[in-house]
C-alpha positions as CSV (number, residue, x, y, z in Angstrom):
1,X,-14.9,-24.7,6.7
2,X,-14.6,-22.0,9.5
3,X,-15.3,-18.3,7.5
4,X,-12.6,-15.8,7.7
5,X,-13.0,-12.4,8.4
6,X,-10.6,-9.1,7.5
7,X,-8.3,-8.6,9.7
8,X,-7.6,-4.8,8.5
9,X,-9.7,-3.3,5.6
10,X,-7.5,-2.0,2.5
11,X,-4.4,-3.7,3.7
12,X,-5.3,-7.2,5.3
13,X,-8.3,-8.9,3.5
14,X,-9.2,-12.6,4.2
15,X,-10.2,-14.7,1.6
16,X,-12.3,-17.9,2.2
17,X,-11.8,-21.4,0.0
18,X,-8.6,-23.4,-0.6
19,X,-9.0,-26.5,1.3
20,X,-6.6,-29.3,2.0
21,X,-7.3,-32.6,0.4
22,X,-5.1,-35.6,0.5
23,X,-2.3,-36.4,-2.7
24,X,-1.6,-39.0,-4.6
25,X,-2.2,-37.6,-8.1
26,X,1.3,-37.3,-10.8
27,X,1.4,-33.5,-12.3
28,X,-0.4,-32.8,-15.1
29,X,-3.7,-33.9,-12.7
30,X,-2.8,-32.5,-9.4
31,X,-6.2,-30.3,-8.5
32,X,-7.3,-32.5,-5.7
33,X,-3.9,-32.9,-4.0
34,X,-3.7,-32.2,-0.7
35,X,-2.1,-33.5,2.5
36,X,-2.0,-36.2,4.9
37,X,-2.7,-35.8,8.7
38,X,0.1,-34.4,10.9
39,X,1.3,-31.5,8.5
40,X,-1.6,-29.2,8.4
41,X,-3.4,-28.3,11.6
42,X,-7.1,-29.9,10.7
43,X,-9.9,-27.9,9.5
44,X,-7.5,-24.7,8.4
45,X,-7.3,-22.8,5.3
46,X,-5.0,-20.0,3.9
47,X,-5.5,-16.4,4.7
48,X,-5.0,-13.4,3.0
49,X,-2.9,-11.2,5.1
50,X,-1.3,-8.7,3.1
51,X,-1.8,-6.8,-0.4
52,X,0.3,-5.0,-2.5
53,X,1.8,-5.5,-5.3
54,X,4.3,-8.4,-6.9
55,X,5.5,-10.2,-3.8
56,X,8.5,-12.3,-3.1
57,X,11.3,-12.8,-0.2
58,X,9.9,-13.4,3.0
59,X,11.5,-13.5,5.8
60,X,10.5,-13.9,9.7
61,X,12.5,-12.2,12.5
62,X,12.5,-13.4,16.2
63,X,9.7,-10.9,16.8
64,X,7.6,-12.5,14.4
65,X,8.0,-9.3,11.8
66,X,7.8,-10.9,8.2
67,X,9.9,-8.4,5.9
68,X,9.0,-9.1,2.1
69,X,9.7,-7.6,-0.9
70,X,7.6,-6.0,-3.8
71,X,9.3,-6.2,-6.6
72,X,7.1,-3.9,-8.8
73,X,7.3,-1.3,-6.4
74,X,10.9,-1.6,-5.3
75,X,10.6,-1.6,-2.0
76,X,11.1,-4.3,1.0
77,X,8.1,-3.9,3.2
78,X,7.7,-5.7,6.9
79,X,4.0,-6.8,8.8
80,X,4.5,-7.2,12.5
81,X,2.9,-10.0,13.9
82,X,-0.3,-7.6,14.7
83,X,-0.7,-7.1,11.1
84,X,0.4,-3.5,10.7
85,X,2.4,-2.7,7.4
86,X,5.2,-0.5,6.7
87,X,7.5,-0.1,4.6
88,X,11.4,-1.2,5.4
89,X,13.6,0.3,2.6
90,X,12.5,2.4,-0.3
91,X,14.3,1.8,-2.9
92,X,15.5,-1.5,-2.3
93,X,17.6,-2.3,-5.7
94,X,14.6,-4.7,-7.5
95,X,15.3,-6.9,-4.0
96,X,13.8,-10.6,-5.0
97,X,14.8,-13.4,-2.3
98,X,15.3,-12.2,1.6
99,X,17.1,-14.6,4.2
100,X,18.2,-14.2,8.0
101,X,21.6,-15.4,8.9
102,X,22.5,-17.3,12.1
103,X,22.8,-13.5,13.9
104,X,19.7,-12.1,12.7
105,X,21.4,-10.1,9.8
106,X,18.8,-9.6,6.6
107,X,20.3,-11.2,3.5
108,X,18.9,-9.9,0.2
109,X,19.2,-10.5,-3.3
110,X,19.2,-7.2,-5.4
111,X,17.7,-8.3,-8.3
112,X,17.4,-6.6,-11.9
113,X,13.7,-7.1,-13.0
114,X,10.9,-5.4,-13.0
115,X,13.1,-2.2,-13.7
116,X,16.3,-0.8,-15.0
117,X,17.4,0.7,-11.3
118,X,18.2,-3.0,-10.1
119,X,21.5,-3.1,-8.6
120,X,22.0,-6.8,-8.8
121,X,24.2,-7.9,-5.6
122,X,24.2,-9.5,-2.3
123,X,24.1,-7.5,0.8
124,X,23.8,-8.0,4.0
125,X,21.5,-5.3,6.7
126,X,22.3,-5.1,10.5
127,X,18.9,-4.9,12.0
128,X,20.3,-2.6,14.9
129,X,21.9,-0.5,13.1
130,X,20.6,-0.3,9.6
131,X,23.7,-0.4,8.3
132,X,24.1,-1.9,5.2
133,X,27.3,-4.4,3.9
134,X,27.9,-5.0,0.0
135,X,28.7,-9.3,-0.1
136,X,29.5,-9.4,-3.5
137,X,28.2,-7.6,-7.1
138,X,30.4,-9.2,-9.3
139,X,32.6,-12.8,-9.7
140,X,35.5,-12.3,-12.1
141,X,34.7,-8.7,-12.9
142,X,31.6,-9.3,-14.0
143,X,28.0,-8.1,-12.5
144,X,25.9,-10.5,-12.0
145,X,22.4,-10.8,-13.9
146,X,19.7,-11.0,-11.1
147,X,20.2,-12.5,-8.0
148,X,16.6,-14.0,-7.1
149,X,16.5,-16.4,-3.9
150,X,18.9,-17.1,-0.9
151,X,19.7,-19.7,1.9
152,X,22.2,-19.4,5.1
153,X,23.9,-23.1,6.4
154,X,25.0,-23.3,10.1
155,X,28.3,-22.8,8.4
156,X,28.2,-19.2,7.7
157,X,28.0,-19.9,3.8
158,X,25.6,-17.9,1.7
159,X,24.3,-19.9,-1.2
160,X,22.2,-18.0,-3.8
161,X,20.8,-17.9,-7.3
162,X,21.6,-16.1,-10.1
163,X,18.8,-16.7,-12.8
164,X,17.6,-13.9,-15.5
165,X,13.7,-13.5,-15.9
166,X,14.0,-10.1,-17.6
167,X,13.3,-9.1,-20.8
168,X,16.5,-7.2,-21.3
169,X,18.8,-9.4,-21.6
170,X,21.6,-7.2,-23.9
171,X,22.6,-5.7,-20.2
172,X,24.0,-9.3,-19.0
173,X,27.8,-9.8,-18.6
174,X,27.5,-13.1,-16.8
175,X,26.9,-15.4,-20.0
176,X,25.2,-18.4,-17.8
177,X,23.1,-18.4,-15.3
178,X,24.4,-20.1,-12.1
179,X,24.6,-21.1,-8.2
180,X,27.1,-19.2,-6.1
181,X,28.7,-19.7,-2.4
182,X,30.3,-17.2,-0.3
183,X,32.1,-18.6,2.5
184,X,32.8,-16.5,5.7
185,X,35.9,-15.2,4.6
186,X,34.0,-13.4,2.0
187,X,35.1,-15.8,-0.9
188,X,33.0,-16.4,-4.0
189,X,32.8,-19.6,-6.0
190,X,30.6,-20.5,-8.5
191,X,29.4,-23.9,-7.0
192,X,27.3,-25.1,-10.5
193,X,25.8,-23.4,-14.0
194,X,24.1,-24.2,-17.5
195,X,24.0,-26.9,-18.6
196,X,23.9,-28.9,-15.4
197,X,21.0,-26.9,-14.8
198,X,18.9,-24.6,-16.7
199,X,17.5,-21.9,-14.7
200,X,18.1,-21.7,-11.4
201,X,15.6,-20.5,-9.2
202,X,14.6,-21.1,-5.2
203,X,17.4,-22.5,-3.1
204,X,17.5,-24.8,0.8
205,X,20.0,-26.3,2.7
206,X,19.6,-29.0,5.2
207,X,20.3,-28.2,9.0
208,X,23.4,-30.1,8.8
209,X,24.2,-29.0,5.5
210,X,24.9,-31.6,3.7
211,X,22.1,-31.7,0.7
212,X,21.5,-28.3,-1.5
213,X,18.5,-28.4,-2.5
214,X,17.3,-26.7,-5.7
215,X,14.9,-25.3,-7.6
216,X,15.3,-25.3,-11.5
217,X,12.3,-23.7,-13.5
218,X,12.4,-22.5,-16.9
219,X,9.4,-21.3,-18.8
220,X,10.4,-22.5,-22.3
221,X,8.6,-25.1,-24.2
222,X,10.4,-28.2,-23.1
223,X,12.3,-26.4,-20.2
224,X,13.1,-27.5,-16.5
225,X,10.6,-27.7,-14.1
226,X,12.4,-29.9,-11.8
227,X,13.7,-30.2,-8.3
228,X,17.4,-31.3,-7.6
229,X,19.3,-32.2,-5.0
230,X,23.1,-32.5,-4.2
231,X,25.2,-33.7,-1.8
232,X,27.4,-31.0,0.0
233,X,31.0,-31.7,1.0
234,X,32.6,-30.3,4.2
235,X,34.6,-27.8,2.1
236,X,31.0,-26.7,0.0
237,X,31.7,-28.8,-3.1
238,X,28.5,-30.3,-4.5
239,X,27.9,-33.4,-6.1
240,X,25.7,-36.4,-6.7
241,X,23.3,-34.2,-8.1
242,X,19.5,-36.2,-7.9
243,X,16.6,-35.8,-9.4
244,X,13.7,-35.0,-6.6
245,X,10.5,-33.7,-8.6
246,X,9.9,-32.8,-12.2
247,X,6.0,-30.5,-12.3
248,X,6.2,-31.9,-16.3
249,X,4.8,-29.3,-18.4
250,X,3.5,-26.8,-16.4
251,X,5.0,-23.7,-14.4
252,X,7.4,-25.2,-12.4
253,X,8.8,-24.4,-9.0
254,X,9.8,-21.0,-7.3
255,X,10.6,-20.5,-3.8
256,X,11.0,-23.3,-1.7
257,X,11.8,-24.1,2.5
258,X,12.2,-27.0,4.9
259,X,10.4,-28.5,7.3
260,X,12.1,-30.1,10.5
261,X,11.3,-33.8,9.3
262,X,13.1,-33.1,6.0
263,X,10.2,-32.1,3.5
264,X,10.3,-29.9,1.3
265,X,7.3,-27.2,0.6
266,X,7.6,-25.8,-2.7
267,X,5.7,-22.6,-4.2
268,X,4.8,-23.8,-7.2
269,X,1.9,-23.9,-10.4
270,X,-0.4,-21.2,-11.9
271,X,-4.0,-21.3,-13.1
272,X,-3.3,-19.1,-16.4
273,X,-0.4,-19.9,-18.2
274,X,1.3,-17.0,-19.3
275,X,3.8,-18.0,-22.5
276,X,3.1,-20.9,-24.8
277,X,5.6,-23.2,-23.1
278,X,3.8,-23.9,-19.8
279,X,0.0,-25.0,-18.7
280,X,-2.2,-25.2,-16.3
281,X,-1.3,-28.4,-15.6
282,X,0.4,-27.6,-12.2
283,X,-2.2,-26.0,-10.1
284,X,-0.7,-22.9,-8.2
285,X,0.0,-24.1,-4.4
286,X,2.6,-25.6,-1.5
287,X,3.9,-28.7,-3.0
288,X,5.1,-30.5,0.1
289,X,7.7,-33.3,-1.1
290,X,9.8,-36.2,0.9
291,X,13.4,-36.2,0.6
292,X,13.3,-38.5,-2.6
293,X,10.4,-37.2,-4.4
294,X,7.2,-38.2,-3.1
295,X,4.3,-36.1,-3.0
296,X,2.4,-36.0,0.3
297,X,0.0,-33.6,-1.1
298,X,-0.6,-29.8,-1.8
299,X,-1.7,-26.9,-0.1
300,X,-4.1,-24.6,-3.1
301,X,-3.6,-21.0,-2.9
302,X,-6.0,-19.0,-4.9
303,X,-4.1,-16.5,-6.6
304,X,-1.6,-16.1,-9.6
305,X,1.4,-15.7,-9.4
306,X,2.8,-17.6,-6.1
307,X,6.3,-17.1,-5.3
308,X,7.7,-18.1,-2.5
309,X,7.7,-19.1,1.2
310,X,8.4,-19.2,5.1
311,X,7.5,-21.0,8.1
312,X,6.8,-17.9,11.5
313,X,4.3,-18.0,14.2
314,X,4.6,-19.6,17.6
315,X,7.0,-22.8,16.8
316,X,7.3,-21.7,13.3
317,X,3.7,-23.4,12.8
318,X,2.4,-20.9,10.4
319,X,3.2,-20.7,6.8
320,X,3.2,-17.3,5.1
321,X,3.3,-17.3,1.0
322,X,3.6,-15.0,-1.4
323,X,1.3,-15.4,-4.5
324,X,0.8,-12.3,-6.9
325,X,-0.1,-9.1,-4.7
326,X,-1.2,-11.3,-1.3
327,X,-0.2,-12.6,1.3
328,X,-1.2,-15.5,2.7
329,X,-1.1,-17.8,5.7
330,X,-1.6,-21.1,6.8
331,X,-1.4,-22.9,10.5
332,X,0.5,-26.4,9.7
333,X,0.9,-29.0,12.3
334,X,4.8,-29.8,11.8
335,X,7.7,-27.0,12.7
336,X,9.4,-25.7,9.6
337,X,12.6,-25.1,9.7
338,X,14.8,-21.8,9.6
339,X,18.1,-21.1,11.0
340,X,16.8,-18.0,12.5
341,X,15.2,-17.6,14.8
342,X,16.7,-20.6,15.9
343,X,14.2,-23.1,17.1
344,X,13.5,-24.7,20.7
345,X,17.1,-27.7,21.7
């Protein structure tokens, strides 16, 4: 394996190990997972590109600027594709998941952990003009408890989750923790909620938008760690809902993308359990699933805890992830998929 070198001291470190191994192991023994030829370019591992603190959100313009969030700062940060840091909004309202719509407008999920000063709502950022747009804080006059991750069809519709993670949970108003859509018109509808699913969590739509993907992960003894799909009607009703991948006993999925053959790569696993309802059993990484559930393999990433996801780069052929207070990336050999930038007809 080829060694990697710092890219810039203090900010960008490089961190050598993590290969990629081929899968066919259930959960519960997935350590030597890894992935068959024609997804990862060969000889490749992940690098360490960023360090901060608790990372989630990214998101890659058509410059090739990934804007992230740190959650334990409260702050949405950006790297251009030279490497060089900055910081993007300041106080950015506990922002969790980050998504660009078909125009290039920043969609982001103002949580409520990891402080009290969350604002928990949707907005929307034009990147010319800064300007910021409230989407929605509240359905039925009441706030919502923490929107976390977020996805854009070629419909206009915003589909995000509205889990709780927190500790404080005497502020909620919602009483369940759902999946909402916002149509272009602005309309909100709760599209599913407990107990269809437990605890909602990363969110993908297909390119033609009919399946919803979902991630449902729940850190209770016995809770979710699964991966649902469900078929999407023209009007945004869902249905058919489909069991993809359960990760069993340990710490299930968190943010998730799509590839442009269908898969879907998952940020999922952790190497030390932190409650007494998960284990160690799911070893932290990109899962990379089929479209019904198989396991092609897994990409290790060798830091607690991993979050989340997106494909950038020249042909959006590099993966970045998010895991603890890195950054990492990864060349792949398949194009992942995001409708913005859009890709090459």
């Amino acid at each position: 394996m080829k060694k990697l070198e710092p890219i810039v001291a203090g900010a960008i470190l490089a961190l050598a190990g993590a290969d990629l191994c081929p899968a066919a192991e259930p959960a519960g023994a997935l350590s030597r997972a890894g992935l068959p030829d024609g997804l990862v370019a060969p000889g490749t591992a992940p690098t360490v590109v960023a360090r901060t603190s608790f990372l989630e959100g990214p998101a890659i313009d058509v410059g090739g600027v990934l804007y992230f969030s740190d959650l334990i700062g409260n702050r949405i940060l950006k790297m251009t594709a030279e490497g060089v840091v900055s910081v993007f909004r300041a106080d950015s309202g506990r922002t969790n998941g980050n998504t660009f719509d078909a125009e290039g407008r920043l969609i982001s999920c103002e949580g409520a952990e990891q402080g009290p000063d969350g604002r928990r709502r949707l907005v929307r950022t034009d990147m010319t003009s800064g300007a910021v747009t409230v989407l929605t804080d509240r359905y039925e006059g009441k706030r919502y408890n923490a929107p976390n991750d977020v996805c854009v069809d070629g419909r206009g519709r915003i589909w995000f989750t509205d889990p709780y993670y927190g500790e404080d949970r005497d502020s909620l108003e919602m009483g369940s923790e759902s999946v909402y859509r916002i149509d272009p018109d602005g309309r909100v509808t709760r599209v599913m909620s407990q107990p269809q699913i437990e605890r909602p969590n990363g969110i993908a739509i297909t390119p033609d938008a009919r399946t919803l993907y979902l991630i449902d992960s729940h850190p209770r003894s016995g809770g979710n760690r699964k991966v649902w799909a469900f078929e999407v009607s023209a009007a945004g009703e869902l249905s058919g809902q489909r069991l993809v991948y359960d990760f069993g006993r340990g710490r299930g999925g968190d943010g998730m993308r799509l590839d442009v053959q269908g898969n879907l790569w998952v940020a999922a696993g952790i190497t030390l359990p932190r409650t007494s309802g998960e284990t160690a059993d799911v070893p932290a990484g990109i899962y990379v699933l089929t479209p019904s559930g198989k396991l092609l393999g897994r990409i290790p990433v060798p830091e607690d805890v991993i979050t989340n996801l997106a494909f950038g780069g020249p042909d959006r052929k590099t993966l970045y992830v998010t895991a603890g207070k890195s950054i990492f990336k990864v060349p792949i050999a398949v194009e992942g998929y995001a409708l913005y930038p859009p890709g090459k007809p």
